[in-house]
CHARMM internal coordinates of N, CA and C (Angstrom, degrees):
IC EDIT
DIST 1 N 1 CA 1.4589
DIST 1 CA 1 C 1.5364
ANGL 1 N 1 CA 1 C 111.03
DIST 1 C 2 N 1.4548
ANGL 1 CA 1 C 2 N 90.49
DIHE 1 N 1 CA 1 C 2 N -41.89
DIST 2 N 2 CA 2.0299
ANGL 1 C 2 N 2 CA 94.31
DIHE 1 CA 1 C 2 N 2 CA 167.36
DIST 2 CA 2 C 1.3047
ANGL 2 N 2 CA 2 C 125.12
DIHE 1 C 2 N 2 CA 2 C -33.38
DIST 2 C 3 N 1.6348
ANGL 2 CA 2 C 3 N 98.41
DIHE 2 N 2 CA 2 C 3 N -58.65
DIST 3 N 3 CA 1.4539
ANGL 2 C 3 N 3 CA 108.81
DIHE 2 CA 2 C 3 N 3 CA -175.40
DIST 3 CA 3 C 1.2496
ANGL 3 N 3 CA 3 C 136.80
DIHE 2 C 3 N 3 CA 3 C -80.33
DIST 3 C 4 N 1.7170
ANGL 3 CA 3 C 4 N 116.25
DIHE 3 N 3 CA 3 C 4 N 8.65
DIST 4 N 4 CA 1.1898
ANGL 3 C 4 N 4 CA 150.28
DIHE 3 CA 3 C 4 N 4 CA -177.13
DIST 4 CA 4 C 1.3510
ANGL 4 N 4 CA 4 C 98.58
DIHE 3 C 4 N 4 CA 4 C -85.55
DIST 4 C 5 N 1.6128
ANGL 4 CA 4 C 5 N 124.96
DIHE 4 N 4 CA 4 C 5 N -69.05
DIST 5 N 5 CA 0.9192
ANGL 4 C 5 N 5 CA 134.42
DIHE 4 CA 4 C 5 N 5 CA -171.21
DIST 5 CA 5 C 1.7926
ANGL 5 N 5 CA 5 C 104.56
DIHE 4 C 5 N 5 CA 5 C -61.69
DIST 5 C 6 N 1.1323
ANGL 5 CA 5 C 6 N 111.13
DIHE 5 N 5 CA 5 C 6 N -43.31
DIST 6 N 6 CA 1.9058
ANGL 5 C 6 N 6 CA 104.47
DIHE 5 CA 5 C 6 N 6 CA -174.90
DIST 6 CA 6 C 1.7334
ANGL 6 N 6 CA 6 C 94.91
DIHE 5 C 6 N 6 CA 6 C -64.80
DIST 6 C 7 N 1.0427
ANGL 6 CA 6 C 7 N 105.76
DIHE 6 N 6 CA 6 C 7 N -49.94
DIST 7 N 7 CA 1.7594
ANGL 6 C 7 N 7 CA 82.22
DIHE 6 CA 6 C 7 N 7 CA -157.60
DIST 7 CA 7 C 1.8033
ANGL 7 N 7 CA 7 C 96.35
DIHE 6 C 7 N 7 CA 7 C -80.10
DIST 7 C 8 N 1.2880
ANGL 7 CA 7 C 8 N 139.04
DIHE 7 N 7 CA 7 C 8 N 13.38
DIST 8 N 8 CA 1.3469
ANGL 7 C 8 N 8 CA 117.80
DIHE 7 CA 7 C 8 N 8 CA 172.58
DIST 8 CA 8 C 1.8472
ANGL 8 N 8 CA 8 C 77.99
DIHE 7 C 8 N 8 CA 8 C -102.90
DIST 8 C 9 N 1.1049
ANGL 8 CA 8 C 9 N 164.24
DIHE 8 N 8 CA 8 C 9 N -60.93
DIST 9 N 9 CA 0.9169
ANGL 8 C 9 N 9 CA 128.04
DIHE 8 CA 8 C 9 N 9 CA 179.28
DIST 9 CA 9 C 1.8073
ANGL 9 N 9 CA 9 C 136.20
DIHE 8 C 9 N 9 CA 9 C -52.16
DIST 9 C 10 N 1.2651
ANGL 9 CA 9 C 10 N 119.68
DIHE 9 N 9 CA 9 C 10 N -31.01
DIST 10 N 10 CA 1.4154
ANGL 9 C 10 N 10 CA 114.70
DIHE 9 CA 9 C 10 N 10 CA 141.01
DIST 10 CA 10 C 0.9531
ANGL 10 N 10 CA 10 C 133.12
DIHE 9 C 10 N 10 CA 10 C -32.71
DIST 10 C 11 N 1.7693
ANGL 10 CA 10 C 11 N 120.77
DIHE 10 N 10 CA 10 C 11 N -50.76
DIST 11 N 11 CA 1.1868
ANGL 10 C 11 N 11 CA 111.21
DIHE 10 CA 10 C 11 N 11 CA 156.63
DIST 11 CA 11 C 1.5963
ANGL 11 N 11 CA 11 C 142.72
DIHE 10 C 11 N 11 CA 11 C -71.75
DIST 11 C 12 N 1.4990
ANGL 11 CA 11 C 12 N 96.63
DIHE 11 N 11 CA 11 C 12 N -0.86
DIST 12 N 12 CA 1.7433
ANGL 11 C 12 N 12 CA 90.18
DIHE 11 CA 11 C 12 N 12 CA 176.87
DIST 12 CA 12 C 1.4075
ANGL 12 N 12 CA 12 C 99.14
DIHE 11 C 12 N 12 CA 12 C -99.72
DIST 12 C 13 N 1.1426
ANGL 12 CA 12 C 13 N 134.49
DIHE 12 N 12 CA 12 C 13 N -20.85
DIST 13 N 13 CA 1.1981
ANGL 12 C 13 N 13 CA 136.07
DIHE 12 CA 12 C 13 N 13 CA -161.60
DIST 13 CA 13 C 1.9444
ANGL 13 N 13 CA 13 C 100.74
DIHE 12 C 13 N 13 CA 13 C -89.40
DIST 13 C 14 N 1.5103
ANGL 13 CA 13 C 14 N 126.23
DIHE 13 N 13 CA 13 C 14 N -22.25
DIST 14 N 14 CA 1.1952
ANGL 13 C 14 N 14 CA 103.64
DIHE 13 CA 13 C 14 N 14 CA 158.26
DIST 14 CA 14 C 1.5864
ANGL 14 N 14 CA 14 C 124.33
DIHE 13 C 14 N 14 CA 14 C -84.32
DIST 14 C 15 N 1.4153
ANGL 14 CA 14 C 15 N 126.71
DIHE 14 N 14 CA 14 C 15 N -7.80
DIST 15 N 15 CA 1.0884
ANGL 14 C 15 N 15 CA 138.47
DIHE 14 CA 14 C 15 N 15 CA 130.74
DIST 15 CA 15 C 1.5495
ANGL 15 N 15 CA 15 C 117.00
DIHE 14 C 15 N 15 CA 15 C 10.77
DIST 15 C 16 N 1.1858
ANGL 15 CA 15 C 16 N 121.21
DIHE 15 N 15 CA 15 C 16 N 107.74
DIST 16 N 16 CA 1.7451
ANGL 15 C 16 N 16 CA 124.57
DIHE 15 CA 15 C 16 N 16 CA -178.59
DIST 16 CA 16 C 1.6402
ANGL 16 N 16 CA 16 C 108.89
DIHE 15 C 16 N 16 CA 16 C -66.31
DIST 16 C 17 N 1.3713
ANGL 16 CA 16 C 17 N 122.37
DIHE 16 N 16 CA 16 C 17 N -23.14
DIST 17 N 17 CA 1.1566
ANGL 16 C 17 N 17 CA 122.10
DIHE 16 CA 16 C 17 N 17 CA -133.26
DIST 17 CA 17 C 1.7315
ANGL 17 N 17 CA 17 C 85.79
DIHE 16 C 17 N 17 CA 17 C -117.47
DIST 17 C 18 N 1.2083
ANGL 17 CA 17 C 18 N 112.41
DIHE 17 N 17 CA 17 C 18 N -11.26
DIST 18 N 18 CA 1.2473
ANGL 17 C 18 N 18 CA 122.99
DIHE 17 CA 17 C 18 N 18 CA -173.95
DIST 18 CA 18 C 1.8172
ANGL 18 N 18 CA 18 C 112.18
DIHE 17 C 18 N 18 CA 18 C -96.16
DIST 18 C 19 N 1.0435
ANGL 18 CA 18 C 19 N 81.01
DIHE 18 N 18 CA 18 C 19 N -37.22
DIST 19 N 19 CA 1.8334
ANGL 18 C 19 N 19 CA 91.00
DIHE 18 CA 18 C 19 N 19 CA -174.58
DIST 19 CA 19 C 1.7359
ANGL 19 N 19 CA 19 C 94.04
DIHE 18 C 19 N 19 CA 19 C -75.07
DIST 19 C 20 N 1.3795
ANGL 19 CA 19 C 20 N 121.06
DIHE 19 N 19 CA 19 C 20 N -38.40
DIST 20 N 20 CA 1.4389
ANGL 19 C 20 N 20 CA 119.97
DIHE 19 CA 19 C 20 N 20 CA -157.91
DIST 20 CA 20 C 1.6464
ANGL 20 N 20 CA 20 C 89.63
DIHE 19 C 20 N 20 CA 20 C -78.69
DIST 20 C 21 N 1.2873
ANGL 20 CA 20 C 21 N 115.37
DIHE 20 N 20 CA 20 C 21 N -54.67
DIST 21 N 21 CA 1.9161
ANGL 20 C 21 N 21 CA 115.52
DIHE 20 CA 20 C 21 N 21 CA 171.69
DIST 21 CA 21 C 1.4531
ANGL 21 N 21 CA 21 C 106.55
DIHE 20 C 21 N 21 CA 21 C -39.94
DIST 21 C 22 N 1.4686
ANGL 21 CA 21 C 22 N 127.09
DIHE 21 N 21 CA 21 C 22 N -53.64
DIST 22 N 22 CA 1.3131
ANGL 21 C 22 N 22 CA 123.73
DIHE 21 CA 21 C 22 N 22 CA -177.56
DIST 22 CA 22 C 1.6561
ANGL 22 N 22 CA 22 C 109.72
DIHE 21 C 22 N 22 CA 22 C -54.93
DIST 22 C 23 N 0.9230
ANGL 22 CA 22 C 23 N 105.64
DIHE 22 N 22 CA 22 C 23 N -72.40
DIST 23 N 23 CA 1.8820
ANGL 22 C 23 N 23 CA 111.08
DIHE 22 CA 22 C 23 N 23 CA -173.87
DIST 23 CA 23 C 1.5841
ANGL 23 N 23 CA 23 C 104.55
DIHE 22 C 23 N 23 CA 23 C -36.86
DIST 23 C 24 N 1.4959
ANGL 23 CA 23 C 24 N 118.91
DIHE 23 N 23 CA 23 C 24 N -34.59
DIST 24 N 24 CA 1.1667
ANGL 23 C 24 N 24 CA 124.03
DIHE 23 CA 23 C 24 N 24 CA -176.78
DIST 24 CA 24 C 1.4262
ANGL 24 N 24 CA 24 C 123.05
DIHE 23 C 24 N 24 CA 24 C -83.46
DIST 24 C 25 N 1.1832
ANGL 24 CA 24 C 25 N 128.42
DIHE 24 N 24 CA 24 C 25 N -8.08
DIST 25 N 25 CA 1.1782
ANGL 24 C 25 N 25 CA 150.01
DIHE 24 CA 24 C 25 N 25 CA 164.70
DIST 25 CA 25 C 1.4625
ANGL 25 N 25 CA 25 C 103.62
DIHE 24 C 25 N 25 CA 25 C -93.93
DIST 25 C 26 N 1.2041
ANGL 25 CA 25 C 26 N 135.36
DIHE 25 N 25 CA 25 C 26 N -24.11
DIST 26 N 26 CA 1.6925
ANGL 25 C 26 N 26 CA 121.60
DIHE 25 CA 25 C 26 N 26 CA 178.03
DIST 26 CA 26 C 1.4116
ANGL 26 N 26 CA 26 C 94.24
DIHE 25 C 26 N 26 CA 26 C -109.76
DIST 26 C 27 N 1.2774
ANGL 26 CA 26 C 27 N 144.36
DIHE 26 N 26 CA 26 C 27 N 3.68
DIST 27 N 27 CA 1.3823
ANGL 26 C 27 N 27 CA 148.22
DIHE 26 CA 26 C 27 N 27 CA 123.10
DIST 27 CA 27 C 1.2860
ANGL 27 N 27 CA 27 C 110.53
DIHE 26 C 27 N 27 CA 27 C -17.56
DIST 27 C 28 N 1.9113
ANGL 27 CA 27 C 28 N 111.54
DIHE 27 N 27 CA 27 C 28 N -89.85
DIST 28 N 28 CA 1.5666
ANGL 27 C 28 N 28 CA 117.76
DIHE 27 CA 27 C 28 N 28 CA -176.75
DIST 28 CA 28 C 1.0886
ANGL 28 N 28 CA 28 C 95.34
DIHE 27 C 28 N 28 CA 28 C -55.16
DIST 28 C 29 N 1.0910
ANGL 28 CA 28 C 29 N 140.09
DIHE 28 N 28 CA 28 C 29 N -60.83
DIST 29 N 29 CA 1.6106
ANGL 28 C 29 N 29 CA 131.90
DIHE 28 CA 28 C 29 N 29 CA -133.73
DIST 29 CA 29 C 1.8415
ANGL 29 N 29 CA 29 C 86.43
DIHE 28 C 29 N 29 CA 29 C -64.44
DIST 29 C 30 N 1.4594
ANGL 29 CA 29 C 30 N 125.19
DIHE 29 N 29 CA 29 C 30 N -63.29
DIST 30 N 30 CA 1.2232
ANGL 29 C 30 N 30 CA 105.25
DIHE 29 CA 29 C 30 N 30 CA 170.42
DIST 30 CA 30 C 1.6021
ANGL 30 N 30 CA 30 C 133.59
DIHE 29 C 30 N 30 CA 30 C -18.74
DIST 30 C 31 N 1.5056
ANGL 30 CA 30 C 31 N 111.37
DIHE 30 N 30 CA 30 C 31 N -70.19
DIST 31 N 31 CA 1.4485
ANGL 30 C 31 N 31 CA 129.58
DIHE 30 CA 30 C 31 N 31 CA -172.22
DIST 31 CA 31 C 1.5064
ANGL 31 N 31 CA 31 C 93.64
DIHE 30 C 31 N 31 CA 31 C -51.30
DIST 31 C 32 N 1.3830
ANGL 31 CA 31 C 32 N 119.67
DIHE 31 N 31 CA 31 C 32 N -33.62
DIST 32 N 32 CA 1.2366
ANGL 31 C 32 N 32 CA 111.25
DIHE 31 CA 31 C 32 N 32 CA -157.05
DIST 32 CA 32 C 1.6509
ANGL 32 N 32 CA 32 C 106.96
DIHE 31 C 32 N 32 CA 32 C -79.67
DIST 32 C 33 N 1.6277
ANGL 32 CA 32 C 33 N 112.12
DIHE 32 N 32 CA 32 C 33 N -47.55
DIST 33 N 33 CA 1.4637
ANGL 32 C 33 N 33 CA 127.81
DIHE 32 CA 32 C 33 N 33 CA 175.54
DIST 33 CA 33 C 1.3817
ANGL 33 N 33 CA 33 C 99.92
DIHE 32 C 33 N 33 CA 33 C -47.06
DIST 33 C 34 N 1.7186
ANGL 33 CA 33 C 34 N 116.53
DIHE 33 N 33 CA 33 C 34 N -30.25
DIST 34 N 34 CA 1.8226
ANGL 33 C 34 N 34 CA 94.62
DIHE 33 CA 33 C 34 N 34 CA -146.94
DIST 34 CA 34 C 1.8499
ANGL 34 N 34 CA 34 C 85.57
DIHE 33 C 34 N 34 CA 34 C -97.86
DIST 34 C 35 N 1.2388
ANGL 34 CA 34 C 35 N 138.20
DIHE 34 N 34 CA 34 C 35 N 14.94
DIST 35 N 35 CA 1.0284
ANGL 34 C 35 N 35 CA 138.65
DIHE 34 CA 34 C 35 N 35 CA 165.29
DIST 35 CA 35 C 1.1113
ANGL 35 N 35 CA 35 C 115.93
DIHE 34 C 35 N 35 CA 35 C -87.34
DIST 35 C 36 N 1.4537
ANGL 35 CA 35 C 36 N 135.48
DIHE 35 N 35 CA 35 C 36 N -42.95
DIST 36 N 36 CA 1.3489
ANGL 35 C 36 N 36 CA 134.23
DIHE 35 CA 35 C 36 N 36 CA 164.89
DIST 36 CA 36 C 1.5890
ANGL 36 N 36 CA 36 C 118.66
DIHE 35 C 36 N 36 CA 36 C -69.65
DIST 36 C 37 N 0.8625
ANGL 36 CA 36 C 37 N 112.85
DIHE 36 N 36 CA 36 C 37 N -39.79
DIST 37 N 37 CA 1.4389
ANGL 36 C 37 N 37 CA 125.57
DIHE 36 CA 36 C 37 N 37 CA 169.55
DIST 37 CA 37 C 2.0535
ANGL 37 N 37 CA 37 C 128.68
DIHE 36 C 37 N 37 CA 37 C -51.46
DIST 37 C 38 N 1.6617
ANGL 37 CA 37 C 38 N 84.95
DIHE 37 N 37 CA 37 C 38 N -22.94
DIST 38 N 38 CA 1.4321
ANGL 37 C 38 N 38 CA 100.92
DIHE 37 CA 37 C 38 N 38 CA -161.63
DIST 38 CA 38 C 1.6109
ANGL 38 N 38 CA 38 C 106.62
DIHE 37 C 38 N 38 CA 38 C -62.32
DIST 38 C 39 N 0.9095
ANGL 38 CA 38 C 39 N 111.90
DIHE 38 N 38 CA 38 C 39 N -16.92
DIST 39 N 39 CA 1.6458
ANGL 38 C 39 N 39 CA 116.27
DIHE 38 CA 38 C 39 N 39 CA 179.14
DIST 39 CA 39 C 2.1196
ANGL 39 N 39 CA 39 C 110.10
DIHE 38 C 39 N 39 CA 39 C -67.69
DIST 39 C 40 N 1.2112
ANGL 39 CA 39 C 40 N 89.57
DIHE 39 N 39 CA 39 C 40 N -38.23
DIST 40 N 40 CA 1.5958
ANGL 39 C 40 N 40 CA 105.70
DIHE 39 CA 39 C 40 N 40 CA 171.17
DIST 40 CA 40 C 1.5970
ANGL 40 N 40 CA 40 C 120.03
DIHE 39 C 40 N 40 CA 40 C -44.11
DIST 40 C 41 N 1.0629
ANGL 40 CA 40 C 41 N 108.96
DIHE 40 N 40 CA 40 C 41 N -44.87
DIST 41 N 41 CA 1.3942
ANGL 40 C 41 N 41 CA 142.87
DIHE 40 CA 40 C 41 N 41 CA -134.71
DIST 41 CA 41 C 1.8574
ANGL 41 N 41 CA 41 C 98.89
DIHE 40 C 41 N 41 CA 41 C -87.54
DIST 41 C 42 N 1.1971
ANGL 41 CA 41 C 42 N 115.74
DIHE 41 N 41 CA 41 C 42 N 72.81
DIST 42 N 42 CA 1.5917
ANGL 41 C 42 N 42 CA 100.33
DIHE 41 CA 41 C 42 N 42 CA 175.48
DIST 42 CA 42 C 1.7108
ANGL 42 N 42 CA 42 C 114.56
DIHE 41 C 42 N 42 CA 42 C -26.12
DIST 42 C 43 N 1.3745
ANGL 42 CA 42 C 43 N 95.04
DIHE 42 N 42 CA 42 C 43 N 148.27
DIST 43 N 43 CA 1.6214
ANGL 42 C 43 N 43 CA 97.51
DIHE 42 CA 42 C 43 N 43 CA 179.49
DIST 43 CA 43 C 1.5536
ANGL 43 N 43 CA 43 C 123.31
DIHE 42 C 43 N 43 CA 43 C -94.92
DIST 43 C 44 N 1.7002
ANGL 43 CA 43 C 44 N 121.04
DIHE 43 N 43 CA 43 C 44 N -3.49
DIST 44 N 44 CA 0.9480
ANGL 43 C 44 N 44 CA 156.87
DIHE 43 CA 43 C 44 N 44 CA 153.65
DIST 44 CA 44 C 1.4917
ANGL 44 N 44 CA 44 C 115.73
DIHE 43 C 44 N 44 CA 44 C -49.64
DIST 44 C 45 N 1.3567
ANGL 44 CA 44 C 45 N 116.93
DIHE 44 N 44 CA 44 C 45 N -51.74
DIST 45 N 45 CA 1.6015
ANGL 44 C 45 N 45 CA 131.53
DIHE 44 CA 44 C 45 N 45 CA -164.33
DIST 45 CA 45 C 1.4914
ANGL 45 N 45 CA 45 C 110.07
DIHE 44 C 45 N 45 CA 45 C -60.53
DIST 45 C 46 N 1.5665
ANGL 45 CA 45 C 46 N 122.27
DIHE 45 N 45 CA 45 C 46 N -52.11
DIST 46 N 46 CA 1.6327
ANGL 45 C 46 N 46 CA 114.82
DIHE 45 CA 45 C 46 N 46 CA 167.70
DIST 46 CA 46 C 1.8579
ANGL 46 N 46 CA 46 C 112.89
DIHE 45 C 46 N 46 CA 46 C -51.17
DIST 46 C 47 N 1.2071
ANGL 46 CA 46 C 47 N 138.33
DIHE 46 N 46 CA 46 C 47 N -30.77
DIST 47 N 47 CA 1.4485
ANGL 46 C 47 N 47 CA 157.92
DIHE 46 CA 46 C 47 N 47 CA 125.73
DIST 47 CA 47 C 1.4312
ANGL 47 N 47 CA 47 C 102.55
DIHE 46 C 47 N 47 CA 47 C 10.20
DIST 47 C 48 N 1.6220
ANGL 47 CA 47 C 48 N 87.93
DIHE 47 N 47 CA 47 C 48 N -73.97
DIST 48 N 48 CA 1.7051
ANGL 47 C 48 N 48 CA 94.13
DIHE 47 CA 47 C 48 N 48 CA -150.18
DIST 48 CA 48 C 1.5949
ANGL 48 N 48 CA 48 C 99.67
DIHE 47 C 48 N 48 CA 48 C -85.62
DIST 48 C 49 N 1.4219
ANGL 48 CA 48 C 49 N 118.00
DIHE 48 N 48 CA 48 C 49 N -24.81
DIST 49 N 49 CA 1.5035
ANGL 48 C 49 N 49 CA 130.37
DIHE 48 CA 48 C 49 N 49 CA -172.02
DIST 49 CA 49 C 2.2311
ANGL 49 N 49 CA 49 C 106.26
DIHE 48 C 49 N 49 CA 49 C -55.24
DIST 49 C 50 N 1.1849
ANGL 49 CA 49 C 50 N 84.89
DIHE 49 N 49 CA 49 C 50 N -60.43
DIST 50 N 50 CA 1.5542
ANGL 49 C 50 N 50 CA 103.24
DIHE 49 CA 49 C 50 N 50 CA 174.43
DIST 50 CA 50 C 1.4312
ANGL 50 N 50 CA 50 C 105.66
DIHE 49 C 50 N 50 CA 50 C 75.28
DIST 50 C 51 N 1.7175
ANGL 50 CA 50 C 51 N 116.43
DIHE 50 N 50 CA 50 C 51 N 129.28
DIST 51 N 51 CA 1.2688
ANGL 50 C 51 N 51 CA 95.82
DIHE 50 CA 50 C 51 N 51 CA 153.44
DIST 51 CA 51 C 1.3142
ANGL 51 N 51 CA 51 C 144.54
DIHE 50 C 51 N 51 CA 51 C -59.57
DIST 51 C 52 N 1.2840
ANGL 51 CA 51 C 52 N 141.52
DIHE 51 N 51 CA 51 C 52 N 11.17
DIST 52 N 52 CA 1.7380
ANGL 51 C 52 N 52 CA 152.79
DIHE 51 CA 51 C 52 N 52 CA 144.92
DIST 52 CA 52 C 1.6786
ANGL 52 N 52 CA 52 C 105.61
DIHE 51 C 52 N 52 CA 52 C -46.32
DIST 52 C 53 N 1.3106
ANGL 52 CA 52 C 53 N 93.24
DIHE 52 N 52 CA 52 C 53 N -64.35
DIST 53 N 53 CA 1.5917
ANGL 52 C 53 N 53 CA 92.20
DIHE 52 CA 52 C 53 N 53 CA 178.63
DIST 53 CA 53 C 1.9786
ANGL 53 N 53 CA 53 C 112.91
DIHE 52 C 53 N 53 CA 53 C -60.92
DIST 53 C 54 N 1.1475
ANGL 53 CA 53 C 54 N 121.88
DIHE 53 N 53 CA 53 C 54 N -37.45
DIST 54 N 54 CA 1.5233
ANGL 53 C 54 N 54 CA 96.99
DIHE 53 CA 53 C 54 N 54 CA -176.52
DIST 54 CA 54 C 1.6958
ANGL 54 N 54 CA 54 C 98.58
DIHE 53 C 54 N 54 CA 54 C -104.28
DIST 54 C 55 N 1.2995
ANGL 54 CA 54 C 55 N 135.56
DIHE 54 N 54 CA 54 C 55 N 12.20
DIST 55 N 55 CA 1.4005
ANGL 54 C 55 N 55 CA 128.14
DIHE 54 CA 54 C 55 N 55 CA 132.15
DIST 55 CA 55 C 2.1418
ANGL 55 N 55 CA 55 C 113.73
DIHE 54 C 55 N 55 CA 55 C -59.99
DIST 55 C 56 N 0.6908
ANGL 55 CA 55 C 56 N 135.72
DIHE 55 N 55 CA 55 C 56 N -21.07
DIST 56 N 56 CA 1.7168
ANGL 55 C 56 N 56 CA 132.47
DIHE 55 CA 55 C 56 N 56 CA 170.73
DIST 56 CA 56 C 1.3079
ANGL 56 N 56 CA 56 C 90.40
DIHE 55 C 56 N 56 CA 56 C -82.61
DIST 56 C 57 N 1.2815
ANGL 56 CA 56 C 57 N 133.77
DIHE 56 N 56 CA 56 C 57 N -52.30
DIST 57 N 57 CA 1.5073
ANGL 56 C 57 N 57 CA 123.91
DIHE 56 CA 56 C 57 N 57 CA -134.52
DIST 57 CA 57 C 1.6955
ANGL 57 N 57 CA 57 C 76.57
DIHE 56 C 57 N 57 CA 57 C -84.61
DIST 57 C 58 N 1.1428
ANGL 57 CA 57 C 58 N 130.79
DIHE 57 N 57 CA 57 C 58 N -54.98
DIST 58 N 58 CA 1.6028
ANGL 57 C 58 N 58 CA 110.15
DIHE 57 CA 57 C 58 N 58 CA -172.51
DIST 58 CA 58 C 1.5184
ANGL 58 N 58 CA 58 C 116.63
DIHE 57 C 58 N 58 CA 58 C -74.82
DIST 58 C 59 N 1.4136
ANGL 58 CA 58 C 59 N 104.07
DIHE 58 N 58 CA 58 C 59 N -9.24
DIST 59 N 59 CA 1.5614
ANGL 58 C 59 N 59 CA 99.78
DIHE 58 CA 58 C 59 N 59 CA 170.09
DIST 59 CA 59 C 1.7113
ANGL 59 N 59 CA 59 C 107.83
DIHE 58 C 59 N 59 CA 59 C -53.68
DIST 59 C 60 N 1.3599
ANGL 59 CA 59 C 60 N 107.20
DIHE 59 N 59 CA 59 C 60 N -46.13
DIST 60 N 60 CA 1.2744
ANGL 59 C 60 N 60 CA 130.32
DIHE 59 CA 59 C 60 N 60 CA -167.37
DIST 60 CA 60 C 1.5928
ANGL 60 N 60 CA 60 C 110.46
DIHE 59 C 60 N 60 CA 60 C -52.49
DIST 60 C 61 N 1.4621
ANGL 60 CA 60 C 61 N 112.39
DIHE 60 N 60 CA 60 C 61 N -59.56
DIST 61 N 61 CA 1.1272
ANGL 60 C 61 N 61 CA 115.50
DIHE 60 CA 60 C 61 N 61 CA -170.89
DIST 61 CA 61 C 1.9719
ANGL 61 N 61 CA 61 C 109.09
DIHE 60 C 61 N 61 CA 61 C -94.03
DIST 61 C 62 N 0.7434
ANGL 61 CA 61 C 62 N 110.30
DIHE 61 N 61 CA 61 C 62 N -14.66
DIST 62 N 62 CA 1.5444
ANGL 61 C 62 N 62 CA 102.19
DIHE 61 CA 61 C 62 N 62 CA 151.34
DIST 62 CA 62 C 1.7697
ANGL 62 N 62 CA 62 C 118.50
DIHE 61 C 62 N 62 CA 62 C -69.95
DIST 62 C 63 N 1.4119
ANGL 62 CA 62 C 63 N 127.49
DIHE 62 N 62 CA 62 C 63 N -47.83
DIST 63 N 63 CA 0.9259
ANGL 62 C 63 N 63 CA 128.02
DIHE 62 CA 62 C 63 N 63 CA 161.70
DIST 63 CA 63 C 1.5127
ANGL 63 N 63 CA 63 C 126.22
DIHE 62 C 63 N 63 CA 63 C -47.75
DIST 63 C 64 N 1.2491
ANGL 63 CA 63 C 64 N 126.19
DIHE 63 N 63 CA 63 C 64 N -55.15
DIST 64 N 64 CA 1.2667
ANGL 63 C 64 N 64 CA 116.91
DIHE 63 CA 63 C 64 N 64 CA 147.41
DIST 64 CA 64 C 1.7486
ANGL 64 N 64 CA 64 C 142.91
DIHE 63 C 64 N 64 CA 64 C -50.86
DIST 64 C 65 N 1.5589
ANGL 64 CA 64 C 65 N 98.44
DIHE 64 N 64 CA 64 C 65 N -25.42
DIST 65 N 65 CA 1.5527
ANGL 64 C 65 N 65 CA 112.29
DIHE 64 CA 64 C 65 N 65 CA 171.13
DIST 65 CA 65 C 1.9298
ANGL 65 N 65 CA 65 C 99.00
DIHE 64 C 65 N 65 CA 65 C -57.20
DIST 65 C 66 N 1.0600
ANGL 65 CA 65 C 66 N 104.94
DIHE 65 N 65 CA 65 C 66 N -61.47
DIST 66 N 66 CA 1.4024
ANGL 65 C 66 N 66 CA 111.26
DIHE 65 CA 65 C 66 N 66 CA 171.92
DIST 66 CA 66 C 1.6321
ANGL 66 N 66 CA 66 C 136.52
DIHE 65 C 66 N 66 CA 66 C -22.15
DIST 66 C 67 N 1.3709
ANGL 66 CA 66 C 67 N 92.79
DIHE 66 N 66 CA 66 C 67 N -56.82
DIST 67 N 67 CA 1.0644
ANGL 66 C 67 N 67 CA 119.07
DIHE 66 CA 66 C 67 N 67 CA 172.32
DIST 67 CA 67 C 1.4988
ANGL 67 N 67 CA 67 C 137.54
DIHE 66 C 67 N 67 CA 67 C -51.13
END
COOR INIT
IC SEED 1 N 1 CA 1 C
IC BUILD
C-alpha cells in the first residue's frame, strides 16, 4: 500500500501544473513573510542595494536564460 502511495505521488509531483502551483505558493508565502517581517528590515538597505546592482543581477540571469 506504501508503494502505491509513493509512486502516485511521484507522479503528481512530475506534473507541470504542480511544480508551477508550488513556486506559486512559495511566491505568496514570500510576499506574505516579507510583510510581517518589514519592521526588521533597515530602511537604509534599498539605499545601499541601488538599482545598478539589481540591473547586473538581471543582466545575469537573462543572459544565462539565453543560453
Amino acid at each position: 500500500m506504501l508503494a502505491r502511495w509513493r509512486w502516485v505521488l511521484h507522479q503528481l509531483t512530475k506534473r507541470l501544473w504542480f511544480r508551477a502551483s508550488l513556486f506559486s505558493l512559495l511566491g505568496i508565502a514570500t510576499a506574505l513573510l516579507a510583510v510581517f517581517f518589514k519592521d526588521y528590515i533597515p530602511e537604509s538597505l534599498p539605499a545601499r542595494i541601488g538599482a545598478d546592482a539589481v540591473d547586473k543581477i538581471l543582466g545575469i540571469i537573462a543572459s544565462s536564460m539565453l543560453a
